[in-house]
C-alpha positions in Angstrom: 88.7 24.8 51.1 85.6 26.8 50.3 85.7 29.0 53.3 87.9 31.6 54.6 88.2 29.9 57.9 91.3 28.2 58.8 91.5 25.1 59.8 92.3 23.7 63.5 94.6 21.1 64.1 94.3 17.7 66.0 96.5 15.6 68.2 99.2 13.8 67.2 99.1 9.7 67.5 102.1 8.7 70.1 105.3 7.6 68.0 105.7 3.9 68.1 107.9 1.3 66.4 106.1 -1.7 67.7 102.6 -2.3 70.1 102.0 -1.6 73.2 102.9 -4.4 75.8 98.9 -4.8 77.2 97.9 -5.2 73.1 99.3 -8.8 73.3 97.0 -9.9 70.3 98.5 -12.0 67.3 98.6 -10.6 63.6 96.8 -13.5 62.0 94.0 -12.6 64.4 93.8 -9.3 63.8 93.7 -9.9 59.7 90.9 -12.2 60.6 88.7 -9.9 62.5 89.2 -7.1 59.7 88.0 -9.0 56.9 85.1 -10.3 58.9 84.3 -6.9 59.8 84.7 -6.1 56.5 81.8 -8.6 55.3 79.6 -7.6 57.8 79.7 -4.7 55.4 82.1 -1.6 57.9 84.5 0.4 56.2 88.1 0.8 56.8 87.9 3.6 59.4 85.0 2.1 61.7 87.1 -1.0 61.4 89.9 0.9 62.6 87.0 2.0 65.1 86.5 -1.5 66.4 88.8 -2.4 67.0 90.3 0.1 68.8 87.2 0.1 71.0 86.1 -3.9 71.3 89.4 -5.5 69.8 90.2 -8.9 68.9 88.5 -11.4 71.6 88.3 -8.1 74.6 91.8 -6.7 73.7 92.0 -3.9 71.8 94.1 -3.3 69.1 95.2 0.5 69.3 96.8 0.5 65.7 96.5 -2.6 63.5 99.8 -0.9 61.3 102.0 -1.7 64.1 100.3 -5.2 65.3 100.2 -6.7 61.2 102.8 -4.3 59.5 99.9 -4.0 56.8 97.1 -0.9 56.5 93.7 -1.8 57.1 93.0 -1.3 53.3 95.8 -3.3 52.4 94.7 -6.7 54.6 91.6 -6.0 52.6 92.8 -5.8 49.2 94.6 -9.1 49.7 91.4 -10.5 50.9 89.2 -9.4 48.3 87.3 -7.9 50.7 88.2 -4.1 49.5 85.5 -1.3 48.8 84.7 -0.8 44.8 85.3 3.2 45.3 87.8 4.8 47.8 86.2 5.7 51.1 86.7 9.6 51.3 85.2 9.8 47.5 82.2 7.6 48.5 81.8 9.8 51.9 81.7 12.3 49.4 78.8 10.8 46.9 76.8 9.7 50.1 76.5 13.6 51.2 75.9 14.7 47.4 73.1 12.4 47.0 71.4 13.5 50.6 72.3 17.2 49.5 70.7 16.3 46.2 67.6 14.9 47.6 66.7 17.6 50.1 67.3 20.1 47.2 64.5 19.1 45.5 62.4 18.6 48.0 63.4 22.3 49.2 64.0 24.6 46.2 64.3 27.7 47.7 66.9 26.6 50.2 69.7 28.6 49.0 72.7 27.6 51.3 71.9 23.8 50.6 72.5 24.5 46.9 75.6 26.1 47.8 77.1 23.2 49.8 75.5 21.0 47.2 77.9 22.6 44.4 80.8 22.8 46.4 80.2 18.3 47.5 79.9 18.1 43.9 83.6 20.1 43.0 85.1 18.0 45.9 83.7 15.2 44.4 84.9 15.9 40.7 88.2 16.8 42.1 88.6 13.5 44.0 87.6 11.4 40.7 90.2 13.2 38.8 93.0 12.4 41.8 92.1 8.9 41.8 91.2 8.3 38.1 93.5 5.3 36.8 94.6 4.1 40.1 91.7 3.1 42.3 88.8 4.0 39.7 88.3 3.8 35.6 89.9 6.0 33.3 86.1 6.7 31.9 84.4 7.0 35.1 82.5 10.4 35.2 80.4 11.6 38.0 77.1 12.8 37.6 73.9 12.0 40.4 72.6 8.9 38.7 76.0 7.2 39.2 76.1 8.2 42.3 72.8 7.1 43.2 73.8 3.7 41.5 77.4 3.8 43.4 76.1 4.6 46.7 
């Protein structure tokens, strides 16, 4: 986005209706390991992450769409268990604030700055996407929010 480089492209996740035969792992089982990941205080993609790597009592769980038909975020939500702020926008804030921080510790370091100000366009961007729908309609972003937020 603020480069003149292109951008590469990944792999594909395998099509798939339903899971994998060796994934034999119920969905009421799987909704219960997200939200108690989710307490333990992981977001939605190292849950993902989790279970995909340690699963639901040693089987893994390759996709949890196709095990409970639901997202991660949306076994969340109906849990109550969901994040105050979209993940990609707090991802975003979490850098800012670092980017902030090293900033003034390091005046002169020019190329910081620069990433610095193009975090913090991402970062307005975002909150104008989501503004409404996941966050206020007054919500503003400025560092001390952030620092609050984050």
């Amino acid at each position: 986005m603020h480069t003149r480089r292109r951008g590469s492209s990944g792999s594909d996740r395998p099509v798939a209706d339903e899971p994998p035969e060796w994934s034999d792992v119920e969905a009421d089982d799987v909704e219960d390991r997200v939200v108690e990941l989710a307490e333990d205080g992981y977001s939605p993609s190292e849950i993902g992450l989790k279970l995909r790597d340690e699963g639901v009592t040693g089987t893994p769980v390759p996709n949890v769409k196709l095990v409970t038909g639901k997202k991660v975020t949306e076994i969340l939500e109906e849990n109550d268990a969901g994040l105050d702020l979209p993940e990609d926008l707090r991802n975003l804030m979490e850098r800012a604030v670092r980017l902030r921080e090293h900033v003034d510790e390091n005046p002169q370091d020019k190329h910081n700055k620069r990433a610095l100000q193009n975090t913090e366009s991402k970062v307005r961007r975002l909150v104008n996407y989501y503004r409404g729908d996941e966050i206020d309609e007054d919500f503003t972003y400025s560092y001390d929010v952030a620092k609050e937020l984050v």
